[in-house]
C-alpha positions, -999 to +999 in steps of 0.1 A: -061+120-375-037+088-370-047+057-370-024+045-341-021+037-308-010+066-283+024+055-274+029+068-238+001+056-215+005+042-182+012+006-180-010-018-157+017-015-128+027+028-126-014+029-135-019+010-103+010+026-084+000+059-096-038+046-074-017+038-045+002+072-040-028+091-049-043+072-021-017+086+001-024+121-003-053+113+016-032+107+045-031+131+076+004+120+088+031+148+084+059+125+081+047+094+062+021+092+037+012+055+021-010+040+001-020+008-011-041-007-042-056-041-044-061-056-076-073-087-085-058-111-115-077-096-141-066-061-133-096-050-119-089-023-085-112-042-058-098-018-026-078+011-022-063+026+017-040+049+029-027+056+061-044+070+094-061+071+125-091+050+131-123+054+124-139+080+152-106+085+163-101+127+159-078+137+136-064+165+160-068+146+186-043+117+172-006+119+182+009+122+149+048+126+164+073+102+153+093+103+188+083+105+229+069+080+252+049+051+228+018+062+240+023+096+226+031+089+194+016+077+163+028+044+165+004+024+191-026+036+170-020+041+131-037+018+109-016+012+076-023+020+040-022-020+038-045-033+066-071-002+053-074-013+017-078-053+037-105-039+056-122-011+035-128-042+004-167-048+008-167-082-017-162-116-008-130-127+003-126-153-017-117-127-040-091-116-025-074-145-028-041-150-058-048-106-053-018-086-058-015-055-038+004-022-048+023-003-016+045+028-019+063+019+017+071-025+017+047-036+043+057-040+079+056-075+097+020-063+114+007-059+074+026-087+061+003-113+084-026-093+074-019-097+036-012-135+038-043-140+059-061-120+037-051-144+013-033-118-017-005-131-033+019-107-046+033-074-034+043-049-055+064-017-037+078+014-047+105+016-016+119-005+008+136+026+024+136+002+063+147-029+046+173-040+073+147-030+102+138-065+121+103-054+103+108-055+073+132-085+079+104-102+098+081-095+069+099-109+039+104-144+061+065-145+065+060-138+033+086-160+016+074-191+046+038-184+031+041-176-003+036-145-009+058-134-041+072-095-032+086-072-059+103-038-065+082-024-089+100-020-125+105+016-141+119+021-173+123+057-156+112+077-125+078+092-139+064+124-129+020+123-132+007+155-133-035+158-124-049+186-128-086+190-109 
């Protein structure tokens, strides 16, 4: 028996990131699946989303194509992994507020007002893979106008989690 720490747990951000992505696989979209975790300043998880169709909206009913007329794709109806984890938190929102939220995907302009308004604070991402969309452009001026501090998340390395069920 040693009488030390184990050396290769999760630290508070790939723990939280790990929540988010797990989150994802919850997702019914074939192309894109994101999820977000909201945690408040004490590093307690207050919300957790992922990607989808709305409530009452049928799964295989939804147009999950990427491409068409806008009306038959996903697009026009989707609720993000970020405006889910918003909406699905059943506390006050007071504490939401000086939140951080964990997103494998950097939040779109539509998420980004939702997330100031919402009153979080800090964005932590695993990709930024539309970075020079007007998006994504749109959403790092709303966020840097209002204050909301956005991050890459730091790896010492890519890490693989295994679960086993």
């Amino acid at each position: 028996m040693t009488n030390k720490k184990r050396e290769n747990y999760l630290k508070w951000d790939e723990y939280f990131m790990a929540i988010a992505k797990l989150s994802a696989m919850r997702s019914k979209d074939p192309s894109t699946q994101v999820g977000a975790c909201i945690v408040s300043e004490d590093n307690r998880i207050l919300s957790i989303g992922y990607n989808g169709a709305p409530n009452g909206f049928d799964d295989e009913k939804f147009p999950w194509g990427r491409e068409g007329e806008n009306l038959d794709t996903k697009y026009p109806y989707v609720c993000h992994a970020e405006m889910n984890a918003i909406l699905n938190y059943r506390g006050s929102k007071k504490d939401l507020e000086n939140s951080k939220i964990y997103v494998d995907l950097f939040p779109c302009n539509e998420c980004a007002k939702i997330i100031i308004q919402s009153g979080i604070k800090h964005v932590i991402y695993l990709s930024d893979k539309y970075a020079n969309s007007d998006n994504n452009i749109a959403s790092r001026r709303l966020s840097d106008e209002c204050g909301v501090k956005y991050e890459k998340i730091s790896l010492d390395a890519e890490k693989t989690i295994e679960i086993k069920l």
